[in-house]
C-alpha positions in Angstrom: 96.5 137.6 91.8 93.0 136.2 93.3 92.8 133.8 89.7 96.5 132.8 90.7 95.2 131.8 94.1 91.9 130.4 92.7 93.6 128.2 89.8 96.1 127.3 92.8 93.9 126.1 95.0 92.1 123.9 92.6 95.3 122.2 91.4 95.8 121.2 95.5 92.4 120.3 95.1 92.8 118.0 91.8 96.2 116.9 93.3 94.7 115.4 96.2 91.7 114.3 94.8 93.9 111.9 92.3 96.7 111.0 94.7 94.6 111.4 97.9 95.1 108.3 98.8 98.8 107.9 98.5 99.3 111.2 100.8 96.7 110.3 104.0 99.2 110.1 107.0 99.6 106.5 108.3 99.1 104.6 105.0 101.3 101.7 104.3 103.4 101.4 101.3 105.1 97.9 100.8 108.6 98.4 99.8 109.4 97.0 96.5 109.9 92.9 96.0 107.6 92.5 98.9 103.8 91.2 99.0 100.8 91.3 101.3 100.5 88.0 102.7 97.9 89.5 105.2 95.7 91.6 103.4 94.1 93.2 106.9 90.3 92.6 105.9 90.3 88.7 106.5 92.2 85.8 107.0 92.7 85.0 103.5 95.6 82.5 102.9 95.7 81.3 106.0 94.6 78.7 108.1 94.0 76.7 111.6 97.8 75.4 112.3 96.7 72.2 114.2 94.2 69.3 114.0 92.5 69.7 110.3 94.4 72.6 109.3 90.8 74.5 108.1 90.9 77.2 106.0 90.4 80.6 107.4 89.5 81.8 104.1 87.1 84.7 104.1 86.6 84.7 107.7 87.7 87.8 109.9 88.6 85.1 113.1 89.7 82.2 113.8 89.4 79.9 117.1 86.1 82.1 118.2 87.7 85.1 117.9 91.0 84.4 119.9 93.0 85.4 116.1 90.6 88.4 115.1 90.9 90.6 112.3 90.1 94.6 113.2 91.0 97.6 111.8 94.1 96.2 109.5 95.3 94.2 112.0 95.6 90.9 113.1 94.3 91.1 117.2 94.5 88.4 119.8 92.0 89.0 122.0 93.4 87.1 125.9 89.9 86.8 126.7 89.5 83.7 124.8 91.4 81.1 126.1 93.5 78.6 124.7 97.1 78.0 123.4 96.7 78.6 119.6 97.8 78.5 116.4 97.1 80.0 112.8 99.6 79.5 109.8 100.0 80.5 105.9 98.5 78.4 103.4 102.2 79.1 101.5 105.1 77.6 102.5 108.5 78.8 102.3 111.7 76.8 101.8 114.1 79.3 99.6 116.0 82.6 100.4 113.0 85.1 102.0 112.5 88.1 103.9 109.4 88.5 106.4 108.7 91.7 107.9 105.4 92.5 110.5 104.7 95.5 113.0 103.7 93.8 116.4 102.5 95.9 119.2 102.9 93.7 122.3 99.8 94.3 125.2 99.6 94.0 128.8 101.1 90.2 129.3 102.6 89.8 126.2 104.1 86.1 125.3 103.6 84.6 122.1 105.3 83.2 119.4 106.1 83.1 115.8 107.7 79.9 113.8 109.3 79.6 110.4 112.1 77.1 109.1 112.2 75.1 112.3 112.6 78.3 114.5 110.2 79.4 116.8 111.1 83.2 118.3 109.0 84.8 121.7 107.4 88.2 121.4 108.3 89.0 125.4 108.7 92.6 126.1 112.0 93.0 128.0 112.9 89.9 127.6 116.4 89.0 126.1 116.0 88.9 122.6 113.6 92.0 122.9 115.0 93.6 125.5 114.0 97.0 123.5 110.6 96.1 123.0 108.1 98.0 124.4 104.7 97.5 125.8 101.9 99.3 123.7 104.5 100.4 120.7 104.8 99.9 117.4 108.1 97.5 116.5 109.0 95.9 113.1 110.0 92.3 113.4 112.1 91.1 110.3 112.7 87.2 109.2 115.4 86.8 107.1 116.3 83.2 105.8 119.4 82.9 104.1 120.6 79.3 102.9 120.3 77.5 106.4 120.8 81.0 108.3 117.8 82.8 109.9 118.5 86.2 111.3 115.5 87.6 113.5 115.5 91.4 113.7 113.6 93.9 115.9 113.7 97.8 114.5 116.4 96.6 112.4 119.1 95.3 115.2 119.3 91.9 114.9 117.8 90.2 117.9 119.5 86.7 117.3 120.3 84.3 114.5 120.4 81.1 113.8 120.1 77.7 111.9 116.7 77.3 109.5 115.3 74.1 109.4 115.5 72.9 105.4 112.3 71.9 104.7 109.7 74.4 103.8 107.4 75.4 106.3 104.5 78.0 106.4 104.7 81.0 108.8 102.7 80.3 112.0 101.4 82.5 114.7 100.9 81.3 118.1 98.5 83.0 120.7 99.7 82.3 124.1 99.5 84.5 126.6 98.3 88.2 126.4 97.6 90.3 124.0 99.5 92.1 120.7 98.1 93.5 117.2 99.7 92.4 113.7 100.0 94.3 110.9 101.6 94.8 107.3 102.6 91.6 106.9 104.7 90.5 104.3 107.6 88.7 102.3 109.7 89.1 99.7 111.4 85.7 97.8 
């Protein structure tokens, strides 16, 4: 019985050892067809959305910190001021699926803009009138032909017509503060 429980307890061991990884609590899995186009260490494929459009590559902030990268996520920090924008290096102009968690902070107004559309993270507000201050929500993207639906925890918060040309994904810091995470596509 005690080298059943011994041999036992070293499998779990082994187990976790080799798949420790895949079974911490909290880890993200990206669901199949879709790719990392924030890879939460830096700012890699992306860049400054106005004026010379500099690459952000390797750096963990943008605009002196106003975009920062901490902990897996993409932070605007409402201490540094200024109206701001940072964008993918890819563009996309076919069929695509964008998903993000956002959690909005204190003050909370910014945007996101892809096809032609630009859609306001406001808690309460309309279009995110179940958005929360200080929770985790998933914001979907999904351009179809010259549709794009926008959807918050899977209810679709409105939809509209995309722009046809190709366009990068852009983030806008406004006002306030929110986190970014898990950002990715699927084409």
């Amino acid at each position: 019985m005690r080298r059943s429980f011994s041999a036992c307890i070293w499998v779990t061991l082994g187990v976790l050892m080799l798949y420790g990884h895949e079974l911490t609590a909290g880890d993200f899995k990206v669901e199949p067809g879709f790719t990392l186009i924030f890879n939460g260490k830096n700012l890699e494929g992306w860049r400054e959305a106005k004026g010379k459009k500099e690459s952000l590559e390797g750096q963990t902030e943008a605009y002196k910190g106003r975009f920062r990268v901490m902990d897996g996520k993409l932070v605007y920090d409402p201490t540094v001021k200024g109206d701001l924008y940072i964008e993918t290096v890819k563009e996309f102009g076919k069929d695509v699926h964008i998903k993000f968690d956002f959690n909005p902070g204190p003050k909370c107004n910014n945007d996101f803009f892809l096809r032609g559309t630009k859609f306001d993270i406001i808690p309460g507000n309309k279009e995110n009138k179940n958005v929360k201050e200080g929770e985790w929500h998933t914001m979907e993207i999904i351009v179809t032909g010259d549709k794009i639906e926008h959807k918050i925890n899977g209810e679709t918060a409105r939809i509209s017509k995309a722009g046809a040309k190709a366009t990068p994904l852009m983030f806008r810091a406004e006002f306030g503060a929110i986190q970014i995470k898990n950002i990715r596509a699927k084409e």
